[in-house]
DRENDO-1510 file (C-alpha; in Angstrom, 1 decimal, always signed):
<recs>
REC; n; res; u; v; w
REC; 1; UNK; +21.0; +28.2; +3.8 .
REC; 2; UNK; +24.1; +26.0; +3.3 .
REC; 3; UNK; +21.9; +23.0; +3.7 .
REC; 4; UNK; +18.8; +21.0; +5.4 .
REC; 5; UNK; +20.9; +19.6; +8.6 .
REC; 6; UNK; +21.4; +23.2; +9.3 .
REC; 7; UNK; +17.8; +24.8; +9.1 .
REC; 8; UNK; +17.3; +23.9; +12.4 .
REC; 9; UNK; +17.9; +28.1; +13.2 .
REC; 10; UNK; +14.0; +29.1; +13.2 .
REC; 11; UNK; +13.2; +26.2; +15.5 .
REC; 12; UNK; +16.2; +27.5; +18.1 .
REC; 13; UNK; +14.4; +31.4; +17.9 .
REC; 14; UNK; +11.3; +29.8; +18.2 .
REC; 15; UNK; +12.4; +27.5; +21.6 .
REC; 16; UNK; +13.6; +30.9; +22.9 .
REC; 17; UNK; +10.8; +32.6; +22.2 .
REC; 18; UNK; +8.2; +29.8; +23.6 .
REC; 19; UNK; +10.0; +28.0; +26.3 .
REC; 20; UNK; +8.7; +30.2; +29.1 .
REC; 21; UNK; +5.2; +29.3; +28.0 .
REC; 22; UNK; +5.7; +25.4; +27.7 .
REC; 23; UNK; +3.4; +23.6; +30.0 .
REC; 24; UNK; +5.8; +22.7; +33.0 .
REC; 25; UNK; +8.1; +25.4; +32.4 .
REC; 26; UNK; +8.1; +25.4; +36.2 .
REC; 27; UNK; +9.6; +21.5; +36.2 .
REC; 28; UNK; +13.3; +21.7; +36.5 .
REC; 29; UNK; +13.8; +18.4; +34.9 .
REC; 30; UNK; +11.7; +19.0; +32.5 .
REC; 31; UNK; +13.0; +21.9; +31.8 .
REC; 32; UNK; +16.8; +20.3; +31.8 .
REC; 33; UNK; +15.3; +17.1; +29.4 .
REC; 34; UNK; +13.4; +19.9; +26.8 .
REC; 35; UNK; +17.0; +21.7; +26.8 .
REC; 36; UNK; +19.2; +18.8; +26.4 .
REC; 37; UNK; +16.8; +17.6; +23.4 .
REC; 38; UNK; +17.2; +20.5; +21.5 .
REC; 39; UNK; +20.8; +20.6; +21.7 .
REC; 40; UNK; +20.9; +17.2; +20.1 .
REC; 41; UNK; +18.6; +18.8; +17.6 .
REC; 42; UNK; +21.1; +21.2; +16.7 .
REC; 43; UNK; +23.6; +18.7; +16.6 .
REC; 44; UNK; +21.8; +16.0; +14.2 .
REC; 45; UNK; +20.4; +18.6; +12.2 .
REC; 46; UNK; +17.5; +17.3; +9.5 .
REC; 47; UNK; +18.1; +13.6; +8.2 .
REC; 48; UNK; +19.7; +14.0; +4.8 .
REC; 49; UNK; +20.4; +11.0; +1.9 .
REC; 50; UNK; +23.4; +10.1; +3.4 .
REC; 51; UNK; +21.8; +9.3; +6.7 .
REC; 52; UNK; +20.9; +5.3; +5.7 .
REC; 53; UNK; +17.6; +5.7; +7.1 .
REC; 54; UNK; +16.4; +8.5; +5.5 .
REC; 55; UNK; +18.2; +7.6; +1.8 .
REC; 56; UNK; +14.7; +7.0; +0.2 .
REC; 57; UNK; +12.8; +9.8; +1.9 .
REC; 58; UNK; +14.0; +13.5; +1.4 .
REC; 59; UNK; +12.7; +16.1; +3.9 .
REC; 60; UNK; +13.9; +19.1; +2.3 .
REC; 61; UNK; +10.7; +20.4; +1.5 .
REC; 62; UNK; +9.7; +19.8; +4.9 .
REC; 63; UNK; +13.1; +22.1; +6.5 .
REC; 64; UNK; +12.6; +24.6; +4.1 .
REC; 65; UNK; +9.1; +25.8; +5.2 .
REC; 66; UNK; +8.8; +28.1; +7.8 .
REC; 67; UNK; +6.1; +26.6; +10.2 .
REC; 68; UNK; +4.8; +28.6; +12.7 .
REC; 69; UNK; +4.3; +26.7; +16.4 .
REC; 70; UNK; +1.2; +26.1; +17.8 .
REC; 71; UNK; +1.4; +26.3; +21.3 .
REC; 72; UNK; -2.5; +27.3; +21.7 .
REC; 73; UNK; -5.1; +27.1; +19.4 .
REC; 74; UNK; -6.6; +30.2; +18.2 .
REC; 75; UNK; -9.5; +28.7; +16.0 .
REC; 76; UNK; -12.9; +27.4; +17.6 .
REC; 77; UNK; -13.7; +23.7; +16.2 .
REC; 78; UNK; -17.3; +23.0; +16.9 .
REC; 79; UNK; -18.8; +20.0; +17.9 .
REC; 80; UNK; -20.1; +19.1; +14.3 .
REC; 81; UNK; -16.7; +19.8; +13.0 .
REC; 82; UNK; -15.3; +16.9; +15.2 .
REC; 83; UNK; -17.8; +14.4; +15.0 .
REC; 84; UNK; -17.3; +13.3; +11.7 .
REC; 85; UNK; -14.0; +12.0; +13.2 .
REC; 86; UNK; -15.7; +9.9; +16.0 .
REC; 87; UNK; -16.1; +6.7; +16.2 .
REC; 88; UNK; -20.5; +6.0; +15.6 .
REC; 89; UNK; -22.0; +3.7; +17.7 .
REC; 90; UNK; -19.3; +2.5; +19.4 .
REC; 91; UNK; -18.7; +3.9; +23.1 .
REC; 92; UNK; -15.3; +5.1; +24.1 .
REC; 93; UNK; -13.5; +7.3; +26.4 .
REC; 94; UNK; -12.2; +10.2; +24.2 .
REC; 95; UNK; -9.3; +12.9; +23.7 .
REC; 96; UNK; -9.5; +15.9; +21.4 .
REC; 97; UNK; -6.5; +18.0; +20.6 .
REC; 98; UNK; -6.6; +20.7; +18.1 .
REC; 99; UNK; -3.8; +22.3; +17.4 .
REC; 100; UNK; -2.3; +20.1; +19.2 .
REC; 101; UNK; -3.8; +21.7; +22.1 .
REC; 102; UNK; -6.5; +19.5; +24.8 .
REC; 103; UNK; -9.5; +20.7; +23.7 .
REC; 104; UNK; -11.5; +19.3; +26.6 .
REC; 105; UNK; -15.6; +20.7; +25.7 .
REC; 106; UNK; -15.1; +17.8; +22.6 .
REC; 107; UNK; -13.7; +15.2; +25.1 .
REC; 108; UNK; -15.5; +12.7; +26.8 .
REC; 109; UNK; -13.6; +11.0; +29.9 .
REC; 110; UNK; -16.2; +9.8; +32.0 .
REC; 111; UNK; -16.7; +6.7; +34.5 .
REC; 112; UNK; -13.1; +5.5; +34.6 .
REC; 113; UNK; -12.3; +2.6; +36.6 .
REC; 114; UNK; -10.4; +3.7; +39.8 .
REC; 115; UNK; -6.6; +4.6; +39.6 .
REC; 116; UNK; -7.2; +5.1; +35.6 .
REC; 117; UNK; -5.6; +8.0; +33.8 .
REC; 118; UNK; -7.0; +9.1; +30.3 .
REC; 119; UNK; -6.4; +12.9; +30.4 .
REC; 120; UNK; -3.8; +15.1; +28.7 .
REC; 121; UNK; +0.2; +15.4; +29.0 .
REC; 122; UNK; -0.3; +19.4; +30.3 .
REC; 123; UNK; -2.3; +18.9; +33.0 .
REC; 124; UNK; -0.5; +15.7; +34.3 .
REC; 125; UNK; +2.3; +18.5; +34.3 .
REC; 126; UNK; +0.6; +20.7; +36.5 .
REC; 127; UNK; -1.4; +18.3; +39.1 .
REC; 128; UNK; +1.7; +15.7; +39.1 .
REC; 129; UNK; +4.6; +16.6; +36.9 .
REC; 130; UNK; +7.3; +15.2; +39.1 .
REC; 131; UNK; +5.7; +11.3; +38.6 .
REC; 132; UNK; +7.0; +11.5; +35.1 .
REC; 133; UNK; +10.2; +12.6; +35.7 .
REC; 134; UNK; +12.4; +9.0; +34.7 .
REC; 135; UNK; +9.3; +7.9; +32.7 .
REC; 136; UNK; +8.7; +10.5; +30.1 .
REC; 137; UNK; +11.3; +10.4; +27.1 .
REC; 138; UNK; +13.1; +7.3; +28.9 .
REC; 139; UNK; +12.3; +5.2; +25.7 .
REC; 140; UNK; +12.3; +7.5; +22.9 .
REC; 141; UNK; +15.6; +8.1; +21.4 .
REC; 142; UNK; +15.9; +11.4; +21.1 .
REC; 143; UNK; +19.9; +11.2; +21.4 .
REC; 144; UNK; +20.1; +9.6; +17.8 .
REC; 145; UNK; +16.7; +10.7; +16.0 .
REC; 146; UNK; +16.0; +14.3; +15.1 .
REC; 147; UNK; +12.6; +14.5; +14.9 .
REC; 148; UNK; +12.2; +12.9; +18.3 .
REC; 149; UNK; +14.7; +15.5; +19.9 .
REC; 150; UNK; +12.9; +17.9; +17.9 .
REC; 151; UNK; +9.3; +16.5; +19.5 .
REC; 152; UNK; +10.9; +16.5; +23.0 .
REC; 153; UNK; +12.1; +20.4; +22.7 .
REC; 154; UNK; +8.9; +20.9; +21.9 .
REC; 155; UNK; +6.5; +18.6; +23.6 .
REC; 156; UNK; +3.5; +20.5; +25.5 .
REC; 157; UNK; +0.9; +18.7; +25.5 .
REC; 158; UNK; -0.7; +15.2; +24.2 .
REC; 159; UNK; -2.4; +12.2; +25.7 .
REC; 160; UNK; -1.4; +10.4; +28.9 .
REC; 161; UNK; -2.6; +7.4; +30.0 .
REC; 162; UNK; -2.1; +5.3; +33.2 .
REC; 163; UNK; -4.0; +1.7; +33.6 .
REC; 164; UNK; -3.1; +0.6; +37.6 .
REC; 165; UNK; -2.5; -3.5; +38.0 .
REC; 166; UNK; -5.1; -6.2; +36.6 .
REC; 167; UNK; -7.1; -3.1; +34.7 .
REC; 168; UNK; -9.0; -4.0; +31.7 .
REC; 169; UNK; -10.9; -0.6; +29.8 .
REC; 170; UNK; -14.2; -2.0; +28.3 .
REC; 171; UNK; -14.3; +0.8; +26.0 .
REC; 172; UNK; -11.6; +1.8; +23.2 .
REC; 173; UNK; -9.6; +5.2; +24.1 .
REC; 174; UNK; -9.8; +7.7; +20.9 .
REC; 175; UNK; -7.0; +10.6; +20.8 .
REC; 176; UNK; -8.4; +12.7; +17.7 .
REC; 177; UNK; -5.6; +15.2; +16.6 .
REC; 178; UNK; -7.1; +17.9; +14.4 .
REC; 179; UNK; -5.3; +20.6; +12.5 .
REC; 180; UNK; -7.1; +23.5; +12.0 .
REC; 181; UNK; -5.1; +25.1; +8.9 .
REC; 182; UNK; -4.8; +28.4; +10.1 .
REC; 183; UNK; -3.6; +31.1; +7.3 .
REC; 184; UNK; +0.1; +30.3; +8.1 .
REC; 185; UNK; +1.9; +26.6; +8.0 .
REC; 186; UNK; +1.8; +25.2; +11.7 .
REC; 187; UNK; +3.7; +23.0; +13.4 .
REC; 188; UNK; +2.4; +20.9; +16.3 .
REC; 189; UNK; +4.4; +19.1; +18.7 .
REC; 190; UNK; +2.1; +15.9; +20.2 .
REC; 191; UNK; +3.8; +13.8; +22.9 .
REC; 192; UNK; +1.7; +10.6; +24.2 .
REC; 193; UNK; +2.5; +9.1; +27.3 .
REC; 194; UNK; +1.0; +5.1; +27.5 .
REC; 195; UNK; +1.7; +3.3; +30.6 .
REC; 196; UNK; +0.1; -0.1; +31.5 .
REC; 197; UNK; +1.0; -1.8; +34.9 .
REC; 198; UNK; +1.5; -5.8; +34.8 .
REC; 199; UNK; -1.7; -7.5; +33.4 .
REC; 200; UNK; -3.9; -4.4; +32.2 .
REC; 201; UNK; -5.4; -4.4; +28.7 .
REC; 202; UNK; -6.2; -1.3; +26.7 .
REC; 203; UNK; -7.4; -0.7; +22.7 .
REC; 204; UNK; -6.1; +2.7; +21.9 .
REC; 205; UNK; -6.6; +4.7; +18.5 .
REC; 206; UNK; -4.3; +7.8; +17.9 .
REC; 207; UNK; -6.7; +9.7; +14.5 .
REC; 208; UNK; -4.7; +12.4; +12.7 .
REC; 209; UNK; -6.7; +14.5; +10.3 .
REC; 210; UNK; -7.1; +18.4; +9.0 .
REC; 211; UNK; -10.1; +20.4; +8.9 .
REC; 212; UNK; -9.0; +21.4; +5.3 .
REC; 213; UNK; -6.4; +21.1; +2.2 .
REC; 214; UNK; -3.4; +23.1; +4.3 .
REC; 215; UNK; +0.2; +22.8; +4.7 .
REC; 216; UNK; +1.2; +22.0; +8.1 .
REC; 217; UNK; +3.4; +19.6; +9.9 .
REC; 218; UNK; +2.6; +17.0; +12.4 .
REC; 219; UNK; +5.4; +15.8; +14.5 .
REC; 220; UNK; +4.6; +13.1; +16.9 .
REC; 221; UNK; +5.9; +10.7; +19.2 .
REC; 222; UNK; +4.2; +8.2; +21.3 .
REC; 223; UNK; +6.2; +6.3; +24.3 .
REC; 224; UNK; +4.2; +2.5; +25.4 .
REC; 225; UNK; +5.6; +0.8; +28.6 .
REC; 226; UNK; +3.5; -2.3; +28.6 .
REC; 227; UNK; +4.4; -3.9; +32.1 .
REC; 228; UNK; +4.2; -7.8; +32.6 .
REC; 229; UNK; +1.4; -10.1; +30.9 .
REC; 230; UNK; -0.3; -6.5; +29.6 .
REC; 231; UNK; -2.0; -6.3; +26.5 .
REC; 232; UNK; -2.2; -3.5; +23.9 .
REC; 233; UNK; -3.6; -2.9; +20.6 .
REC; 234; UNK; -2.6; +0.1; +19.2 .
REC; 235; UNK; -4.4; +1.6; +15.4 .
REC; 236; UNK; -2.9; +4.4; +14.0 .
REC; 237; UNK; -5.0; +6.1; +11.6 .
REC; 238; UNK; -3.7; +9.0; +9.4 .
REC; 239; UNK; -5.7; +10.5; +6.9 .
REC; 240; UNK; -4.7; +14.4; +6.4 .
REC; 241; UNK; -4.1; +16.7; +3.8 .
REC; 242; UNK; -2.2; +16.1; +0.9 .
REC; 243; UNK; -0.4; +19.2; +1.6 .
REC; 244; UNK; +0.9; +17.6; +4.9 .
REC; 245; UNK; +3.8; +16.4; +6.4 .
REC; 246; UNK; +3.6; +13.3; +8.9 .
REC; 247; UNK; +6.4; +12.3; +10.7 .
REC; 248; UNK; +5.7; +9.8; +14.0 .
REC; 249; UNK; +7.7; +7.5; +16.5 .
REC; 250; UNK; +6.0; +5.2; +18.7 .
REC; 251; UNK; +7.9; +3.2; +20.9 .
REC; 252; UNK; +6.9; +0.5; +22.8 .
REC; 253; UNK; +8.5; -1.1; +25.9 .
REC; 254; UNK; +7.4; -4.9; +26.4 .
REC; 255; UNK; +8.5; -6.6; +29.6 .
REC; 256; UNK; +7.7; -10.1; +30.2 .
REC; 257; UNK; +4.5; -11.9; +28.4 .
REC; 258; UNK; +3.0; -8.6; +27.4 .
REC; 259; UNK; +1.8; -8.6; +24.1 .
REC; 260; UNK; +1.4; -5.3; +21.4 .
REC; 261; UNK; -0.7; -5.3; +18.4 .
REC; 262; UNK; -0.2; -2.3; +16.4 .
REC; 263; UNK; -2.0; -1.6; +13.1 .
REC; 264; UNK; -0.8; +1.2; +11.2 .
REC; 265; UNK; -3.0; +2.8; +8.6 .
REC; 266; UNK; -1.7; +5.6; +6.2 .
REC; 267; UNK; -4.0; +7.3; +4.2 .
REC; 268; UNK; -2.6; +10.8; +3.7 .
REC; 269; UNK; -0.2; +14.0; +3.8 .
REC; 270; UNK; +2.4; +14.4; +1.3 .
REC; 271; UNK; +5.2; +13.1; +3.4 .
REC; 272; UNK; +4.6; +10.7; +5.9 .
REC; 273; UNK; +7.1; +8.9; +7.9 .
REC; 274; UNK; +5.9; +6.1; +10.5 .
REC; 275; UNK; +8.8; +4.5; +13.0 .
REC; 276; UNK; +7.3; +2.1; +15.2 .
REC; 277; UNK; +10.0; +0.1; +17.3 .
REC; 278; UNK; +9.0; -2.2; +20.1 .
REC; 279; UNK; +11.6; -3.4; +22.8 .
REC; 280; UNK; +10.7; -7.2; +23.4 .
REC; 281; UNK; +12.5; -7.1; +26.9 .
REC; 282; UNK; +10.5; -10.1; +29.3 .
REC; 283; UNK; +10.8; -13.6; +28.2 .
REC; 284; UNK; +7.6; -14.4; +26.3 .
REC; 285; UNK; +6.7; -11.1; +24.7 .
REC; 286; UNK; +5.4; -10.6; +21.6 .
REC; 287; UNK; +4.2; -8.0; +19.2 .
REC; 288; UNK; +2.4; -7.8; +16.0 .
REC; 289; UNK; +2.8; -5.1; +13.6 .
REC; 290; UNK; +0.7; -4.8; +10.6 .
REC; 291; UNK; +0.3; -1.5; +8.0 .
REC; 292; UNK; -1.5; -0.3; +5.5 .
REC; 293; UNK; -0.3; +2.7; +3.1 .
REC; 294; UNK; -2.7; +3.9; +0.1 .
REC; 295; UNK; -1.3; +6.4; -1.8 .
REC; 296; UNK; -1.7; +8.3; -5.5 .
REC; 297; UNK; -0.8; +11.5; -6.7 .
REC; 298; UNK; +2.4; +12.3; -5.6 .
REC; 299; UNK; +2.2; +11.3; -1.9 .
REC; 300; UNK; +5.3; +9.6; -0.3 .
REC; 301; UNK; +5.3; +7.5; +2.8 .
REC; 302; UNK; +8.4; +5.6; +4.5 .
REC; 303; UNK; +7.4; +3.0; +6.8 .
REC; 304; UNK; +10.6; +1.9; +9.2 .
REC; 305; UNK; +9.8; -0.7; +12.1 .
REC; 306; UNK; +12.4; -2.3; +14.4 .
REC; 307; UNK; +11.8; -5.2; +16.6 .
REC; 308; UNK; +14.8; -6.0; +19.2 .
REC; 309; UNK; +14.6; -9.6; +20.4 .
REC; 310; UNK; +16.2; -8.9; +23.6 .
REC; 311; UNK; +15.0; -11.9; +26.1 .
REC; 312; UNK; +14.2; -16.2; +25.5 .
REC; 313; UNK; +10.4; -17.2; +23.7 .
REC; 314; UNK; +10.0; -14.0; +22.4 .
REC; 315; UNK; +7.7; -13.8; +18.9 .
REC; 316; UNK; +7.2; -10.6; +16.4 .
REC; 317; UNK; +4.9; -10.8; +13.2 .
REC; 318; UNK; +5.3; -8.2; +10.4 .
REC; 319; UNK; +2.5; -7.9; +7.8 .
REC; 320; UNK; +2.7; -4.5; +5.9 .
REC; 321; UNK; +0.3; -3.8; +2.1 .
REC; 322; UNK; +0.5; -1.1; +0.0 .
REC; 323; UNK; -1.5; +0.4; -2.6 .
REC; 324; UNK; +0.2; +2.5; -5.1 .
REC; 325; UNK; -1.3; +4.9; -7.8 .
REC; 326; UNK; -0.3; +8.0; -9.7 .
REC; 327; UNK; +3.4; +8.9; -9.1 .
REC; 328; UNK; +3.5; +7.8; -5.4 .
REC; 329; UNK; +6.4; +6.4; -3.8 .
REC; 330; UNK; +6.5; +4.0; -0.7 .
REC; 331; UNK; +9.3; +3.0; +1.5 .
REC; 332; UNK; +9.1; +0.1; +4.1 .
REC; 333; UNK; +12.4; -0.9; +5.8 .
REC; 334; UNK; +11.7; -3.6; +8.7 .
REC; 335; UNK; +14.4; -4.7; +11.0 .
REC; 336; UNK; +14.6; -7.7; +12.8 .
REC; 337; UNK; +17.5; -8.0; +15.9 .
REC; 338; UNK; +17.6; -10.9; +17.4 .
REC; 339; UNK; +20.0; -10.4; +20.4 .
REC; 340; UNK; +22.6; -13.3; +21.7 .
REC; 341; UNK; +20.0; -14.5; +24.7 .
REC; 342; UNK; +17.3; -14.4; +22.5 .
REC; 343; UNK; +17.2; -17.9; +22.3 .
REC; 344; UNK; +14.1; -19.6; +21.0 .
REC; 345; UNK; +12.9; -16.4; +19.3 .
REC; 346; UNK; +10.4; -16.6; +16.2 .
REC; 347; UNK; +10.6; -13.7; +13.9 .
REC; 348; UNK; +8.3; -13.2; +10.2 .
REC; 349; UNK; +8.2; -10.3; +8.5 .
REC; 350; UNK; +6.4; -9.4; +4.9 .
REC; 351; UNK; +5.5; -6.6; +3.0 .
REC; 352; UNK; +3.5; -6.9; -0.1 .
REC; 353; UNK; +3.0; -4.0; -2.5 .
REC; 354; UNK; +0.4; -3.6; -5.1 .
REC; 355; UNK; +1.4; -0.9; -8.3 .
REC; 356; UNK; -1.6; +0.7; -10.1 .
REC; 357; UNK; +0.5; +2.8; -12.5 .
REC; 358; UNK; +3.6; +2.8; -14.1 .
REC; 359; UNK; +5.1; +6.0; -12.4 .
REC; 360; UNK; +4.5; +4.6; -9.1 .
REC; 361; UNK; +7.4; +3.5; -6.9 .
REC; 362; UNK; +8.5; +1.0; -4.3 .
REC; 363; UNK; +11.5; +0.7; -2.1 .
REC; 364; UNK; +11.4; -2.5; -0.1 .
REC; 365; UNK; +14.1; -3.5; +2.2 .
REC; 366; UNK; +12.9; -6.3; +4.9 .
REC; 367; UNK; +16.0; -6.5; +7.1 .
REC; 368; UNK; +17.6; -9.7; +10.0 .
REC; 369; UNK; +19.9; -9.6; +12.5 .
REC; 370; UNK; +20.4; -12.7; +14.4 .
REC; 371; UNK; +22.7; -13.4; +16.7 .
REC; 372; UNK; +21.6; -16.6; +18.4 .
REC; 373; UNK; +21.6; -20.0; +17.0 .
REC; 374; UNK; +18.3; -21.5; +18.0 .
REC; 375; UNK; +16.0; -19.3; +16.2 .
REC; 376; UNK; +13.3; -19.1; +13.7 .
REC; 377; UNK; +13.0; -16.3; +11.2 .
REC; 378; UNK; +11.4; -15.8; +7.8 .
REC; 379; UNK; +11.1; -12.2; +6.0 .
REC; 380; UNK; +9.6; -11.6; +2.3 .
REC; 381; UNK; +8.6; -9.1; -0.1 .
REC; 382; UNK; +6.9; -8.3; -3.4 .
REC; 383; UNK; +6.0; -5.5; -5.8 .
REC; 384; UNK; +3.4; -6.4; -8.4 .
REC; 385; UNK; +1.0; -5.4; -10.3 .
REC; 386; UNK; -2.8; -6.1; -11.2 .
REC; 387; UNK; -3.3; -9.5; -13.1 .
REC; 388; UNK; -4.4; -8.9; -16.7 .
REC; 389; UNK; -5.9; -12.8; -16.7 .
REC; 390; UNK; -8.0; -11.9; -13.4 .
REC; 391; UNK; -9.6; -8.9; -14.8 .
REC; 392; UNK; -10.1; -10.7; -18.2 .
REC; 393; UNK; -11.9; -13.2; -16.1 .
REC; 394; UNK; -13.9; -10.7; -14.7 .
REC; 395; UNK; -15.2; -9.0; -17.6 .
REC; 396; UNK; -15.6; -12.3; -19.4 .
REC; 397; UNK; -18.5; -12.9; -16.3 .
REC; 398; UNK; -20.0; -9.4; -17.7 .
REC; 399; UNK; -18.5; -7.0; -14.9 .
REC; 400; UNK; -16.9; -3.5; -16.3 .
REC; 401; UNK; -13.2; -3.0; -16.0 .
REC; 402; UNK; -12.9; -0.1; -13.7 .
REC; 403; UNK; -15.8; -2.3; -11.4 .
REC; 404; UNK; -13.0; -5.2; -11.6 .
REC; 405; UNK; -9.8; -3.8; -10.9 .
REC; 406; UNK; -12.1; -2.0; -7.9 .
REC; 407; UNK; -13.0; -5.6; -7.0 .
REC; 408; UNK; -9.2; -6.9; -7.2 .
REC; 409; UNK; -7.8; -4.0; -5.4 .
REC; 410; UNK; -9.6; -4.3; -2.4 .
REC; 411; UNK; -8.9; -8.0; -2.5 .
REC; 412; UNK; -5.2; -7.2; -2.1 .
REC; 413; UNK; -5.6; -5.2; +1.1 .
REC; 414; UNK; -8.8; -7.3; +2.4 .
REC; 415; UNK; -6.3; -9.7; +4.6 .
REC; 416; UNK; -5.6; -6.5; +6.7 .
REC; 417; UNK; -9.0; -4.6; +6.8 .
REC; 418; UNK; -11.1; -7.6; +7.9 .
REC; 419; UNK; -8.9; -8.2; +10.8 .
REC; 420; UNK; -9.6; -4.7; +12.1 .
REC; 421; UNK; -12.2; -5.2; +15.1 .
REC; 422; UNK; -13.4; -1.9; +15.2 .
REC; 423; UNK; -16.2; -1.4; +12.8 .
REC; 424; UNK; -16.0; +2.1; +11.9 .
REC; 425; UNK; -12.1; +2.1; +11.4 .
REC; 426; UNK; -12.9; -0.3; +8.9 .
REC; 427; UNK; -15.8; +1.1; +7.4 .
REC; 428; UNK; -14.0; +4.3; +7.1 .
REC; 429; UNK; -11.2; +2.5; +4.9 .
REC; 430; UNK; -13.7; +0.7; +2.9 .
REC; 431; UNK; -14.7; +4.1; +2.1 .
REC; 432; UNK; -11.9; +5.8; +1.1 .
REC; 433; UNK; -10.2; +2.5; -1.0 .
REC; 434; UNK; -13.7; +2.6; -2.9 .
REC; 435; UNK; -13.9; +6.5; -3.6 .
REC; 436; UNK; -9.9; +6.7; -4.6 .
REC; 437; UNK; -9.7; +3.7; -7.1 .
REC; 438; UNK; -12.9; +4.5; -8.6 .
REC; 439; UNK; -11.9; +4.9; -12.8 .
REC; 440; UNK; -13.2; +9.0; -12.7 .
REC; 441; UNK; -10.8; +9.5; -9.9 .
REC; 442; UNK; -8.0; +7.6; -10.7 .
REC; 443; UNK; -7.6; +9.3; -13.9 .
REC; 444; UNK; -7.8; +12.5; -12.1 .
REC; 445; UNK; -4.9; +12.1; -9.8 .
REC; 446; UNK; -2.9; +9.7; -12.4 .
</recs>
């Protein structure tokens, strides 16, 4: 191999060997757009360190492995496996994939108000492929980004959801996306399809996880068109193996006052890569993006978000912590564009980054372009570390040390976990911050 931007090859033999299966391999179009996407594939090749976005993050590991495809899934998940990822006592409508696959006996889809869509990207293909045609991949870039032509070769199958004019779903929409880890390294294509008409409101959570410790790759993009005076709230929550690799676009459209809160919560794989990159393009939008990574051992995550400022009265807030143990390495690059008729515009962005160990790493890079004159725009960021004179404190009131950098840590991230609605996404990150920085296991992974 004469290097990573050229080990696209088994992904080419494994397009020609699939293509005839894809779901709406029947679509013309679609068949045109999956072709046209992997040619640009080909053409970008995997990101390497002298792509400036990638610099920080190498994927060689990741275009090294052979992964296999998964175009259907071959293992049985039973309910009991799943439910462990559902959300208790808290109604919702419900999508399953595993495998990357609709798995529709652990879906629940019931009682939808009329005109609503919550059902899967494959069988939109079938019963009404050609009312995606100038929808699908109209906002994604898969021209420029490699992974997102690699996703739109690929794409089979994934959520899609429709809300008509003045819809408002009482209940949250889950999309769980299991991995099974099969005996050989899969790769899974998801492609998520969000569409809200002028004032609708929706809460959706995309939940990645793995059955087991396996290596496998998740590449997924999600597309948001957020018509005027809509509102979404979007959680990401990613908590797979630490054999893993992660790498997911979500792109959101924003027309005029629709608003987009997005919470983005990284808790596993070994490499994981978050873009999130909302289009303000109506006077009056805004969006609010806030993260959460928690790593040790040797994970990696790269968080890059782009806001575009396109239109007049247009606001975006940026709040991103991190959590840093063992040798783990974080990457956060936020860019602000502020565009010449943006006038009026109010950007913040800040990223805060908390160091439990002295092999742990941070690469901070908060980023403004503004091109209009009557603006307002702040950005900030900070790598620290635990304050000695806090947990002296502490154990001067009689509490142990381990018990007080415990108490301190979650302190750091509490600003972002309180302000999570949904009880059991933040129950399940209480959770996992109190059983990773407890003393026995720090100095395990450390």
């Amino acid at each position: 191999m004469k290097g990573i931007s050229e080990a696209w090859q088994p992904y080419v033999d494994s397009y020609a060997r699939l293509e005839p299966d894809l779901a709406g391999a029947n679509l013309p179009w679609l068949r045109e757009l999956r072709q046209q996407a992997l040619a640009r594939f080909i053409s970008l090749g995997f990101p390497g360190l002298k792509n400036e976005d990638w610099k920080y993050t190498r994927v060689r590991a990741l275009a090294e492995t052979a992964f296999n495809s998964a175009v259907s899934s071959s293992v049985a998940v039973s309910l009991e496996q799943c439910q462990r990822y559902f959300l208790a006592e808290t109604p919702c409508f419900r999508l399953v994939f595993v495998d990357g696959c609709f798995a529709p006996g652990l879906s629940e889809i019931e009682d939808l108000p009329a005109g609503t869509v919550v059902g899967n990207l494959a069988g939109c293909f079938k019963q009404q492929g050609e009312s995606l045609r100038g929808v699908l991949a109209s906002y994604a870039d898969y021209q420029n980004q490699p992974f997102t032509a690699l996703n739109t070769a690929f794409m089979a199958d994934g959520a899609y959801l429709y809300l008509p004019p003045r819809t408002v779903l009482a209940k949250p929409v889950h999309l769980i996306f299991l991995t099974t880890g099969r005996s050989e390294a899969v790769v899974t294509h998801s492609r998520n399809l969000i569409v809200l008409e002028p004032e609708s409101e929706l809460t959706v959570i995309e939940h990645y996880a793995g059955l087991n410790d396996a290596v496998y790759f998740t590449n997924t993009v999600t597309e948001i068109a957020a018509g005027k005076g809509a509102n979404v709230e979007h959680i990401k929550l990613q908590e797979e193996s630490a054999k893993s690799f992660h790498i997911a676009t979500i792109q959101v459209q924003q027309e005029q006052d629709a608003q987009f809160l997005s919470r983005n919560l990284a808790l596993g794989g070994r490499l994981a890569r978050n873009d999130i990159n909302s289009v303000l393009a109506g006077e009056g939008a805004g969006c609010i993006l806030e993260g959460l990574y928690v790593l040790d051992g040797v994970r990696h995550v790269d968080n890059h978000t782009r806001v575009d400022h396109q239109q007049p009265h247009t606001t975006s807030q940026e709040f991103y912590k991190g959590i840093l143990d063992g040798k783990s390495r974080a990457v956060f690059n936020g860019k602000v564009i502020v565009h010449p008729h943006a006038q009026k515009a109010d950007a913040r962005q800040a990223n805060r980054n908390l160091l439990l160990s002295e092999g742990a790493e941070v690469d901070t890079k908060p980023e403004l372009e503004i091109y209009a004159d009557d603006v307002k725009c702040a950005h900030g960021a900070t790598v620290g570390q635990l304050d000695k004179d806090q947990i002296f404190y502490l154990r001067s009131r009689g509490m142990e040390e381990d018990a007080a950098r415990q108490l301190l840590t979650y302190a750091f991230v509490e600003e972002i976990v309180r302000r999570i609605k949904l009880r059991p996404i933040r129950a399940r990150i209480e959770h996992r911050l109190s059983a990773q920085f407890s003393e026995p296991q720090r100095k395990e992974v450390g």
